[in-house]
C-alpha positions as a Python dict, from the first residue, in 0.01 Angstrom:
ca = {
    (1, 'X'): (0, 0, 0),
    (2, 'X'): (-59, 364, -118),
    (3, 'X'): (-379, 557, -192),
    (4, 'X'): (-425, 549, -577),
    (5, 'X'): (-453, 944, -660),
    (6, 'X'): (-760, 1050, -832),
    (7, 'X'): (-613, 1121, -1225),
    (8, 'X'): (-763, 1219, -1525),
    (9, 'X'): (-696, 1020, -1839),
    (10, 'X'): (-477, 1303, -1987),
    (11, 'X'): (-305, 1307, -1698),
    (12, 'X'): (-226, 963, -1686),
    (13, 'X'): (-130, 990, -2076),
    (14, 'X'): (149, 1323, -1998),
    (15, 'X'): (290, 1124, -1666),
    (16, 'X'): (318, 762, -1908),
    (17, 'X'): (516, 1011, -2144),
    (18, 'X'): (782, 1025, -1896),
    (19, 'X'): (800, 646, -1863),
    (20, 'X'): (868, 612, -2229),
    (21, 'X'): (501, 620, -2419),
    (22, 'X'): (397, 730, -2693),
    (23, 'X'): (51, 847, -2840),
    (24, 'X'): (-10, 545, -3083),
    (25, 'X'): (-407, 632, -3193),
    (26, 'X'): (-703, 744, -3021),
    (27, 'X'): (-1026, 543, -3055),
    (28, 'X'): (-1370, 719, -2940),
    (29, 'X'): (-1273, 820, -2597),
    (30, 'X'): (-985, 544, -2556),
    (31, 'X'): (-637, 624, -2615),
    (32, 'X'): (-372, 402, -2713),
    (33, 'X'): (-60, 453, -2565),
    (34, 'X'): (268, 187, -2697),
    (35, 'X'): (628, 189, -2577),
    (36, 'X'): (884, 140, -2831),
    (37, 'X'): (1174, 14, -2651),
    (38, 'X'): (1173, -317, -2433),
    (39, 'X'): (942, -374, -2261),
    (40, 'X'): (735, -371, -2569),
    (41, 'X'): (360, -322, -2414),
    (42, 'X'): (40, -146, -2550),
    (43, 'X'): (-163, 35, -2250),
    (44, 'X'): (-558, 149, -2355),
    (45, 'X'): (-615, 483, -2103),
    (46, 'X'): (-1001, 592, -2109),
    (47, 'X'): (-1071, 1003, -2186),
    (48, 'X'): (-1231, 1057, -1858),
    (49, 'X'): (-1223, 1308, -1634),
    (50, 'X'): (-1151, 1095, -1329),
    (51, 'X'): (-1002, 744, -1404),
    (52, 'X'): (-1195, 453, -1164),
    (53, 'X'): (-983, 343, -882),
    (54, 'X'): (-1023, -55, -1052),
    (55, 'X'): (-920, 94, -1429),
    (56, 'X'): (-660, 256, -1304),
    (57, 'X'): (-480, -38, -1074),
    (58, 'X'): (-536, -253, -1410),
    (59, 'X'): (-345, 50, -1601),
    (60, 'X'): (-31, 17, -1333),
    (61, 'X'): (-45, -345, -1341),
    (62, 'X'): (-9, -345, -1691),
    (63, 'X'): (270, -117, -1712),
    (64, 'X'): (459, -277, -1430),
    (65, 'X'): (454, 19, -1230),
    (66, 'X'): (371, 95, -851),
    (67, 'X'): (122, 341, -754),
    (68, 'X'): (420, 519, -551),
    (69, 'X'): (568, 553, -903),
    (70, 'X'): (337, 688, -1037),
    (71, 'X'): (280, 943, -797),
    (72, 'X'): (576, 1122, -837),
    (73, 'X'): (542, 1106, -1228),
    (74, 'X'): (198, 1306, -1161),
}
């Protein structure tokens, strides 16, 4: 299994962009993130500066993705 990278939640929002994502509405320091075409799924990304290693393995899981993935979306 790979290192999760340390990412900020802005960071996670721009490399989610290229996976499909859009901005849906930002809630105190939560942002809401939806995809429009199949697989329909809403993803809730904190504001932080560094995203915990748990919060952020819940975000992947979520979106189906692996943390290899993800890496080369960052």
């Amino acid at each position: 299994m790979a290192r999760l990278p340390v990412v900020s939640g802005r960071d996670l929002v721009r490399a989610f962009r290229g996976l499909g994502y859009v901005l849906d509405r930002q809630q105190g320091s939560h942002m809401i993130l939806r995809r429009e075409s199949p697989p329909h799924r809403r993803l809730v990304i904190p504001d932080h500066k560094e995203i915990a290693k748990g919060t952020l393995r819940a975000i992947l899981r979520q979106a189906g993705i692996a943390v290899d993935d993800l890496e080369r979306l960052l």
